[in-house]
C-alpha positions as CSV (number, residue, x, y, z in Angstrom):
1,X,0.0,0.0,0.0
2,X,2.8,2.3,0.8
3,X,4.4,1.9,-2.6
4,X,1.2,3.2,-4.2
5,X,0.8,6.1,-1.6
6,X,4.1,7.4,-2.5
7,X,3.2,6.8,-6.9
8,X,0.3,9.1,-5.9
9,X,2.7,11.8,-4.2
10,X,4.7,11.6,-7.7
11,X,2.4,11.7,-9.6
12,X,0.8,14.8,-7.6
13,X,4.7,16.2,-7.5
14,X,5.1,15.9,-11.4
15,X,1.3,17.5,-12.0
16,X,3.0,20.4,-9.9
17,X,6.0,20.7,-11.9
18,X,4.1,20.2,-15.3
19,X,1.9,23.3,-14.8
20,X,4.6,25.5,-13.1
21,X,7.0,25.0,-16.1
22,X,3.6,25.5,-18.4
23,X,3.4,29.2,-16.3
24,X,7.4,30.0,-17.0
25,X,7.1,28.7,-20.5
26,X,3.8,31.3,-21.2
27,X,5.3,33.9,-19.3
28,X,5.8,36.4,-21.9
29,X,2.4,34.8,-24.0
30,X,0.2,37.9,-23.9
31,X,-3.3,37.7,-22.6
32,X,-2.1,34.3,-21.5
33,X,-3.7,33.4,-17.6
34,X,-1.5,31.3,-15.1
35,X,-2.9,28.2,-13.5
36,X,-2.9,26.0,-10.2
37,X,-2.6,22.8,-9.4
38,X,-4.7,21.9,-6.6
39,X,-4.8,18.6,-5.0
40,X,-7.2,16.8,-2.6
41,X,-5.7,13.7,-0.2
42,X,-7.1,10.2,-0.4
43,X,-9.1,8.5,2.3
44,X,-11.1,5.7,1.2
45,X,-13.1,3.3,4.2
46,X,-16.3,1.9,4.8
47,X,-18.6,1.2,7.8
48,X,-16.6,-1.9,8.4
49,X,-13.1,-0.3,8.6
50,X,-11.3,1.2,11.4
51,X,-11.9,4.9,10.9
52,X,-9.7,5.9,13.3
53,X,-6.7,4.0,12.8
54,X,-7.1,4.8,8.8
55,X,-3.9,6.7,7.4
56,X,-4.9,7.5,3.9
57,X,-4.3,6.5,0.7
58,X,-2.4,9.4,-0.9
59,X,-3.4,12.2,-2.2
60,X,-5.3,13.0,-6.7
61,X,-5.5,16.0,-8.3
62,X,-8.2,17.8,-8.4
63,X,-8.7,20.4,-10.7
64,X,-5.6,22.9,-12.6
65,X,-7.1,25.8,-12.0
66,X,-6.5,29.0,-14.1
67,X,-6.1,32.1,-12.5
68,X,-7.8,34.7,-14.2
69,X,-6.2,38.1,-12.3
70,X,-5.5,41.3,-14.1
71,X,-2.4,40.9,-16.4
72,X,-0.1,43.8,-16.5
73,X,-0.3,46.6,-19.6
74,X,2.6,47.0,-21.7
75,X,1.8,50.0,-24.1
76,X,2.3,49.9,-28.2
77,X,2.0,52.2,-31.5
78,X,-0.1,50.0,-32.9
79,X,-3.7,51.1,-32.7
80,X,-5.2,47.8,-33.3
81,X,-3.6,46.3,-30.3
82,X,-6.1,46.0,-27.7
83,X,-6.1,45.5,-24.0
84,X,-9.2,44.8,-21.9
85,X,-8.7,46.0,-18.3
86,X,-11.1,44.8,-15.6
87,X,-13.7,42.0,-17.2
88,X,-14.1,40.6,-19.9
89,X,-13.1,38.5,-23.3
90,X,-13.1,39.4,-26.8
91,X,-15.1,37.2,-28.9
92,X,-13.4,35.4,-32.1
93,X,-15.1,33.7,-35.2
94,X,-13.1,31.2,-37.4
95,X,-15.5,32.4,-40.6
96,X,-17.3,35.1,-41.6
97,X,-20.7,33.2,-40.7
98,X,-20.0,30.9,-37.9
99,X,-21.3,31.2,-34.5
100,X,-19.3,29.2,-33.0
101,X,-17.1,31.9,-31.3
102,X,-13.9,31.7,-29.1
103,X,-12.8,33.9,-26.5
104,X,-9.6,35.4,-25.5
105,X,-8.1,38.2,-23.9
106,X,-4.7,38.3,-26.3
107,X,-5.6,41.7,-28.2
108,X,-2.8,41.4,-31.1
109,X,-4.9,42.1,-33.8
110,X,-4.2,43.3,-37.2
111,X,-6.0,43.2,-41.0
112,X,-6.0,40.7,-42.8
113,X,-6.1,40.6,-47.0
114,X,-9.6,41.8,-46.5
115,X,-9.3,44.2,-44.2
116,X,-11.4,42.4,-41.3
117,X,-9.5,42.4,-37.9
118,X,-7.8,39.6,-37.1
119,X,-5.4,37.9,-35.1
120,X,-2.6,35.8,-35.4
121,X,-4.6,32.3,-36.5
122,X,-6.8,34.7,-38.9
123,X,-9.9,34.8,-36.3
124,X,-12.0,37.8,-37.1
125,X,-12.7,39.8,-33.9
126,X,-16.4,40.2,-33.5
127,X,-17.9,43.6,-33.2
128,X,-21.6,45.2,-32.6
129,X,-23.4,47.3,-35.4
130,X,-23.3,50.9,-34.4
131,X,-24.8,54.2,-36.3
132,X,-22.2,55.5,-38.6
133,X,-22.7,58.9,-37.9
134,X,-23.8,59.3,-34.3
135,X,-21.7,56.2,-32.9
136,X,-25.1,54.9,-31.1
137,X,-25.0,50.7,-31.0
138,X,-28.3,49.3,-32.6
139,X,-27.6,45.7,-30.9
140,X,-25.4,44.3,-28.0
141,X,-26.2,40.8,-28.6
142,X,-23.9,38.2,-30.0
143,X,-26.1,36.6,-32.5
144,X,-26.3,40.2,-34.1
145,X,-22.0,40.5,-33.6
146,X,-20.2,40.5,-37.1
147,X,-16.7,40.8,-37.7
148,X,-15.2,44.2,-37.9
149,X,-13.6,45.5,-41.4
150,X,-11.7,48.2,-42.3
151,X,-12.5,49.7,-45.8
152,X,-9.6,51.6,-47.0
153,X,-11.3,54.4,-48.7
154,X,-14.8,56.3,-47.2
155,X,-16.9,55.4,-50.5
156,X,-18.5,57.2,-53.4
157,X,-17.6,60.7,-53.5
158,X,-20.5,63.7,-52.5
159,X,-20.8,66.6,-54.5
160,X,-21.2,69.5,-52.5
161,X,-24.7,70.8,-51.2
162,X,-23.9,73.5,-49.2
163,X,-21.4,76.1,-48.2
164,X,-21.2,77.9,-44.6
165,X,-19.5,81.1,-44.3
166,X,-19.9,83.6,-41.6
167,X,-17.0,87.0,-41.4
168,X,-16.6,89.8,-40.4
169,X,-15.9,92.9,-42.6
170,X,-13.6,95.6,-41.9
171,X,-16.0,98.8,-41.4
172,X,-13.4,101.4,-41.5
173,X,-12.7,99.5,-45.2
174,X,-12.8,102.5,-48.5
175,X,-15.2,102.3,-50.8
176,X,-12.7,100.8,-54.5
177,X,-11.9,103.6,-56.5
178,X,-10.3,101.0,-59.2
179,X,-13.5,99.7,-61.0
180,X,-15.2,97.8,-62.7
181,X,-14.2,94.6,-60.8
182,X,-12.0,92.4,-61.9
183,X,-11.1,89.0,-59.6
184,X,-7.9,88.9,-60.9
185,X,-6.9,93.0,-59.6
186,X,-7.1,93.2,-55.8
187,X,-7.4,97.2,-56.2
188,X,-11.1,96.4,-57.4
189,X,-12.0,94.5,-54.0
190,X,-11.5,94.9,-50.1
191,X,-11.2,91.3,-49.6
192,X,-11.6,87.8,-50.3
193,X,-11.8,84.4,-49.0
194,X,-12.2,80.7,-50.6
195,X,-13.4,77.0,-50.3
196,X,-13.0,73.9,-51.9
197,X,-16.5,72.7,-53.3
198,X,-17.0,69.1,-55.4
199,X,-18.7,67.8,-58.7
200,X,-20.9,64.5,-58.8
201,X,-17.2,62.8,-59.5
202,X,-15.5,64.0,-56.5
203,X,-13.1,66.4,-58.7
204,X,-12.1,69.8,-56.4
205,X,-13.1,73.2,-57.1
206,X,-12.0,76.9,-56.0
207,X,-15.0,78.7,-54.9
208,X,-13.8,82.1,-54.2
209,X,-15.5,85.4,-52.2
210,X,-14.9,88.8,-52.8
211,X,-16.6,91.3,-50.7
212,X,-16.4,94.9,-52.4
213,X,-17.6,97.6,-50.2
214,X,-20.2,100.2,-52.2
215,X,-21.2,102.8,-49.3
216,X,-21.1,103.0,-46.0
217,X,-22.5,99.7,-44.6
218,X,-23.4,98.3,-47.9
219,X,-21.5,95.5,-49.4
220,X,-21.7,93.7,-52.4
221,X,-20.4,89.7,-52.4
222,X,-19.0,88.3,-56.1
223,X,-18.0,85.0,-57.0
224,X,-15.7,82.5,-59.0
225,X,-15.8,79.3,-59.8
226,X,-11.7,78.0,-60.9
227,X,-11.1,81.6,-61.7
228,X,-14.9,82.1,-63.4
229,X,-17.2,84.8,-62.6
230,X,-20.6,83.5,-61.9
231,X,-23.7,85.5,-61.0
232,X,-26.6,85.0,-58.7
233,X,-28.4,82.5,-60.8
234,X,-24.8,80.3,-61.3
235,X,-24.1,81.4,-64.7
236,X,-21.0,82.4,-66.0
237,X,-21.3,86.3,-65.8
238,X,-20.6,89.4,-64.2
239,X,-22.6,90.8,-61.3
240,X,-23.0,90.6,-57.4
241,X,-24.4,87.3,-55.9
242,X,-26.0,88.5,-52.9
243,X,-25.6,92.5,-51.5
244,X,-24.8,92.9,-47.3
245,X,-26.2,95.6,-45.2
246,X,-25.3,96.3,-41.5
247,X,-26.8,98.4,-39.2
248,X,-24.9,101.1,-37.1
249,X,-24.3,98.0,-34.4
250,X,-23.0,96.4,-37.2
251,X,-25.1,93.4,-37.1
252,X,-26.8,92.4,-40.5
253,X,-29.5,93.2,-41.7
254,X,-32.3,91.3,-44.2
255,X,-33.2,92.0,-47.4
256,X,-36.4,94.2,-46.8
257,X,-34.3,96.1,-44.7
258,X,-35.2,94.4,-41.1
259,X,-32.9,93.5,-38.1
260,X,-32.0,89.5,-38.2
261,X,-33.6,87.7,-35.9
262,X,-32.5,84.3,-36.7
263,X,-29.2,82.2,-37.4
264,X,-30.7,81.8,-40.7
265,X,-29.4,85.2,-43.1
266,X,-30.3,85.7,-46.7
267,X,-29.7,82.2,-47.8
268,X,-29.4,82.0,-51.8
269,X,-28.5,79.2,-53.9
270,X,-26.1,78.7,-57.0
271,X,-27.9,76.5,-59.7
272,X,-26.3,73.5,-60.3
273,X,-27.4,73.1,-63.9
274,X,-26.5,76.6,-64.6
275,X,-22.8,75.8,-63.1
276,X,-22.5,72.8,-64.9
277,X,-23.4,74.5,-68.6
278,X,-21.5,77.4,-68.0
279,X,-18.2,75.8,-69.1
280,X,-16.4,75.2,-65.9
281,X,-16.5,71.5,-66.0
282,X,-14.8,69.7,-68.7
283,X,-14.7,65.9,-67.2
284,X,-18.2,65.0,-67.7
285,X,-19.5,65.5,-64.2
286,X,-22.1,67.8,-63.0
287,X,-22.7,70.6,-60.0
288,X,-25.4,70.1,-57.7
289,X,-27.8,72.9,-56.3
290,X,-25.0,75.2,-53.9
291,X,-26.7,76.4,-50.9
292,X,-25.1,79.4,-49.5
293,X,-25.6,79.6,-46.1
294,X,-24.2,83.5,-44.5
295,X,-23.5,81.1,-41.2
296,X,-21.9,78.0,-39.7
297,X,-22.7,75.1,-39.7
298,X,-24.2,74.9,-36.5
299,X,-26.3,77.5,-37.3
300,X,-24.9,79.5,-34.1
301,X,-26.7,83.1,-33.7
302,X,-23.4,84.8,-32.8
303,X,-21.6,83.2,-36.2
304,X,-23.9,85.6,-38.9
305,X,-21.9,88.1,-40.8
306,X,-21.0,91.4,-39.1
307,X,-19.4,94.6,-40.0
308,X,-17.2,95.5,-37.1
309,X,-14.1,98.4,-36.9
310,X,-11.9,95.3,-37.2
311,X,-9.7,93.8,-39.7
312,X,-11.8,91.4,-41.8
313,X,-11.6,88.0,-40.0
314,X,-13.6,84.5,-41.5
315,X,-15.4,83.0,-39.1
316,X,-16.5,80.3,-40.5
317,X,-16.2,78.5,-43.8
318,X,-17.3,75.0,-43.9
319,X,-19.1,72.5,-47.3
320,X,-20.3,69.1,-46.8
321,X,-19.1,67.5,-50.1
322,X,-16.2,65.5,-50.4
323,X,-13.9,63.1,-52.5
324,X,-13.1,60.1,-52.7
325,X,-10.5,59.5,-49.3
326,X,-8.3,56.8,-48.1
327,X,-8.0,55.5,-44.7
328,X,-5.7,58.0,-42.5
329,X,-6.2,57.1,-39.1
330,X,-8.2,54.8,-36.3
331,X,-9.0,55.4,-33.7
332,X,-10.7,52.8,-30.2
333,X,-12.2,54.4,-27.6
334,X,-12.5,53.2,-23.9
335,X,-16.0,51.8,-24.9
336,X,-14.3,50.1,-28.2
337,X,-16.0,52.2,-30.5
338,X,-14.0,52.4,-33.6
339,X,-13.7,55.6,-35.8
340,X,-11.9,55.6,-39.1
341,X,-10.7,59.0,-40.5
342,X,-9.9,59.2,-44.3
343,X,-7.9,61.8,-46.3
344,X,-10.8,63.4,-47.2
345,X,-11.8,64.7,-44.3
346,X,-14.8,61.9,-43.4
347,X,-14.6,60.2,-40.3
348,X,-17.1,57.1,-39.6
349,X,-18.1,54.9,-36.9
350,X,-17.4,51.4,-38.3
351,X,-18.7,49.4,-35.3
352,X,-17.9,48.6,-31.6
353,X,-15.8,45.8,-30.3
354,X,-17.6,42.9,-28.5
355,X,-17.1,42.3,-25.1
356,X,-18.2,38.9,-23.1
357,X,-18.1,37.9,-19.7
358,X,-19.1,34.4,-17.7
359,X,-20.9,33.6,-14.9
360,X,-17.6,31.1,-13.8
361,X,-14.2,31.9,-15.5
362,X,-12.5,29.1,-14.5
363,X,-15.1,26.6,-16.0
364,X,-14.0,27.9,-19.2
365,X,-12.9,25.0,-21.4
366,X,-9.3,25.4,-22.5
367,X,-8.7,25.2,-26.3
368,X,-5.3,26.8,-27.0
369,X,-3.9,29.6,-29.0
370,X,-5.1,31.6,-25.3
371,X,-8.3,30.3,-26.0
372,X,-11.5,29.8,-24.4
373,X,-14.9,28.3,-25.2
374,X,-17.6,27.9,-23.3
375,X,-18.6,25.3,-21.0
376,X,-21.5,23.6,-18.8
377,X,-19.3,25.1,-15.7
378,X,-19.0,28.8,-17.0
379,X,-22.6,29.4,-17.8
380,X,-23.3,31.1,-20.9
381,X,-21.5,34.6,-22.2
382,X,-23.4,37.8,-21.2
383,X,-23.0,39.9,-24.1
384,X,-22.0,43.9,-23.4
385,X,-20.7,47.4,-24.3
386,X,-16.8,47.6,-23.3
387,X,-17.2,50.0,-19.6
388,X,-20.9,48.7,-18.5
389,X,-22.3,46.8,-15.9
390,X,-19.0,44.7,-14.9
391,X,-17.4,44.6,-18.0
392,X,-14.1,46.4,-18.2
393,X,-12.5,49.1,-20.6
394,X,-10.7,48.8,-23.4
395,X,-7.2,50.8,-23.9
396,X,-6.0,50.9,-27.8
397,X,-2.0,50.5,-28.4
398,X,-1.5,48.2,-25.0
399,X,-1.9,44.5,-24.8
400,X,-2.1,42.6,-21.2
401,X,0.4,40.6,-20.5
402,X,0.8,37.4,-19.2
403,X,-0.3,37.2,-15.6
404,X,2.7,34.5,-14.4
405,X,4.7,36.2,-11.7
406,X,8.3,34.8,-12.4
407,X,9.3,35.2,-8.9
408,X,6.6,32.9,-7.2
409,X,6.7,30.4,-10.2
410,X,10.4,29.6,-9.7
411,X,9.5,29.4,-5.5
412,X,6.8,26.8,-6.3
413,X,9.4,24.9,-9.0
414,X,11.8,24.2,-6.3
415,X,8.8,23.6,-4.1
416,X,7.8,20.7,-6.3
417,X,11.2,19.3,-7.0
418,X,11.7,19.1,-3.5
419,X,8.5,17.4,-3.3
420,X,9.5,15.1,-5.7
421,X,12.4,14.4,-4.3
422,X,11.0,13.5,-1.3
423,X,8.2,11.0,-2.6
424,X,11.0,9.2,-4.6
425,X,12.8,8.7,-0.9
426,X,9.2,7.3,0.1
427,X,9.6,4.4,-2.7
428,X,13.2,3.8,-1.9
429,X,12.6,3.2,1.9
430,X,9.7,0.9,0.7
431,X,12.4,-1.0,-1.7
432,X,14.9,-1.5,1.2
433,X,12.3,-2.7,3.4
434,X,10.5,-5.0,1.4
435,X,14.2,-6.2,0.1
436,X,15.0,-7.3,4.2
437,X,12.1,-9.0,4.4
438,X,13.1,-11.3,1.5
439,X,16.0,-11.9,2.6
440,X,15.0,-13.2,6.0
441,X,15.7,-16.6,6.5
């Protein structure tokens, strides 16, 4: 009996050293999670047997037990490298269209051929649907979860629908004596500003301001188009597009003549068919309607024109068309919302990151690559935005390393070799005894 006590006690003492050396080994594995060993001793005996007198029958393990504490953060320049601090896995699809998800904490991602977000095996990280303009998620569930991708450009280009310009013009400004006006002569204008605007194919154009002063308080406002005049109606012409007047506060008046009330200020609107036949455009595309909006964007009251004793000053000058763009930037936030700026000037919300939590961690059924799937013992994954409920955050360009402290796994190494050693004395006394008993004669 003694000689299958001690077997036990080895085979316990090599358990130990098998999943200390399986710490050490991982110990620079991120997202990897140490384990235990933890044993239970042996004590078999019936109704019949001597309870009291019973010494055991060894000792079995019972379960390897991994440790799921908070990994330290080591910090990146790589934007797709995520690490989850507090609760929480990411969730991991093989295909495109499998439920059958994975779940680890190892946030080395990158793009794949495809652009979809991946890690090393080629998983595709799972992600929620979100609104992409206002960011809002639509679903937190994971049968509605699809993998996250990356397009590389923002789309079909947007011809431009409207132009904001607020400013303020220089009241102590002389009426030009140089005249008639001429865009290409300063002497004929007080000032100028311009914007970019776009055609159905994307293709950039110079729309240029000039703000000519006729009396006191009165202004008219001209305009080109790549270096053409155009008048009020969009043609190519000569003429004033709109006319300014201020009152002796300098605040802008309407046309009939009344104070402005309102952020909204003598809108007007260059045609779009008349832009497109007058000659400017020679690659086939076409202007729509141009709104002119004397504001920003925002449509903020103190953002109207004025006519102060100051030097003129633009206070706004914004368009909502735009080009075709290429990806520039990404960007996660703490609730692993992603945001993709392009070249263009567009910036989107592509989707939010997944995050999952168990009832029980460590009944998580171990499947490699720092893998997890779930189990009878963990309960089934709650769903969740990254930073609710008990779910943790996510921090872009840092990935959690692995929780092994080196220190305490080289302690418990020579704890188990010593333990070891020990057990193996246990079978050699048992030899040597067993051997004088044969040889009694």
């Amino acid at each position: 009996m003694s000689f299958n006590i001690a077997l036990t006690g080895l085979a316990a003492a090599q358990k130990d050293l098998d999943v200390t050396a399986n710490n050490i080994a991982n110990v620079n594995t991120t997202g990897f999670k140490e384990s235990r060993a933890e044993f239970a001793d042996v004590y078999a005996a019936s109704v019949f047997s001597g309870g009291k007198t019973k010494n055991g029958d060894g000792v079995q393990t019972t379960m390897v037990a991994q440790q799921f504490h908070q990994g330290s953060l080591k910090f990146t320049s790589n934007a797709l490298d995520l690490a989850i601090t507090g609760e929480g896995y990411f969730a991991m699809a093989d295909d495109l269209a499998s439920q059958d998800f994975t779940y680890t904490r190892a946030g080395a991602f990158k793009l794949n051929d495809d652009n979809f977000v991946v890690d090393a095996k080629g998983n595709l990280l799972q992600g929620f649907p979100t609104d992409p303009v206002t960011g809002d998620t639509t679903s937190v569930s994971l049968s509605t979860a699809n993998p996250i991708q990356i397009p590389d450009s923002s789309g079909s280009p947007n011809a431009t629908d409207n132009v904001y310009s607020s400013f303020n013009l220089d009241a102590g400004a002389t009426v030009p004596t140089v005249t008639p006006f001429n865009p290409n002569d300063s002497a004929t204008y007080n000032s100028s500003t311009s914007t970019t605007v776009y055609d159905s194919l994307g293709e950039p154009h110079v729309l240029q301001f000039f703000f000519v002063k006729t009396a006191s308080n009165e202004w008219d406002v001209r305009a080109t188009v790549d270096g053409t005049e155009v008048d009020n109606a969009g043609n190519a012409g000569a003429g004033p597009i709109t006319q300014f007047t201020f009152d002796a506060a300098g605040l802008p008046l309407q046309t009939d003549g009344t104070p402005n009330t309102g952020a909204t200020f003598n809108p007007m609107t260059l045609s779009g068919a008349n832009l497109s036949a007058s000659g400017i455009l020679t690659n086939g595309a076409q202007f729509n309607d141009i709104n002119l909006n004397w504001r920003d964007e925002a449509a903020t009251g103190n953002k109207l024109p004025t006519q102060f004793s100051s030097r003129f000053e633009v206070k706004a000058l914004e368009q909502d068309g735009s080009t075709v763009g290429r990806l520039s930037n990404i960007e996660i936030g703490s609730d692993g919302k992603l945001v993709a700026s392009y070249s263009n000037g567009d910036s989107t919300f592509l989707g939010q990151v997944a995050m999952v939590r168990f009832p029980n961690s460590q009944g998580l059924q171990q499947v490699g690559n720092t893998s997890w799937k779930e189990s009878l013992d963990s309960g089934e994954p709650i769903a969740g935005e990254p930073g609710t409920g008990t779910l943790g955050t996510i921090n872009s360009e840092a990935l959690e390393q692995s929780n092994t402290n080196l220190t305490n796994e080289l302690v418990d190494l020579i704890s188990a070799q010593r333990n070891f050693q020990a057990n193996s004395r246990a079978l050699e006394v048992n030899s040597t005894l067993q051997q004088n008993i044969l040889q009694i004669r």
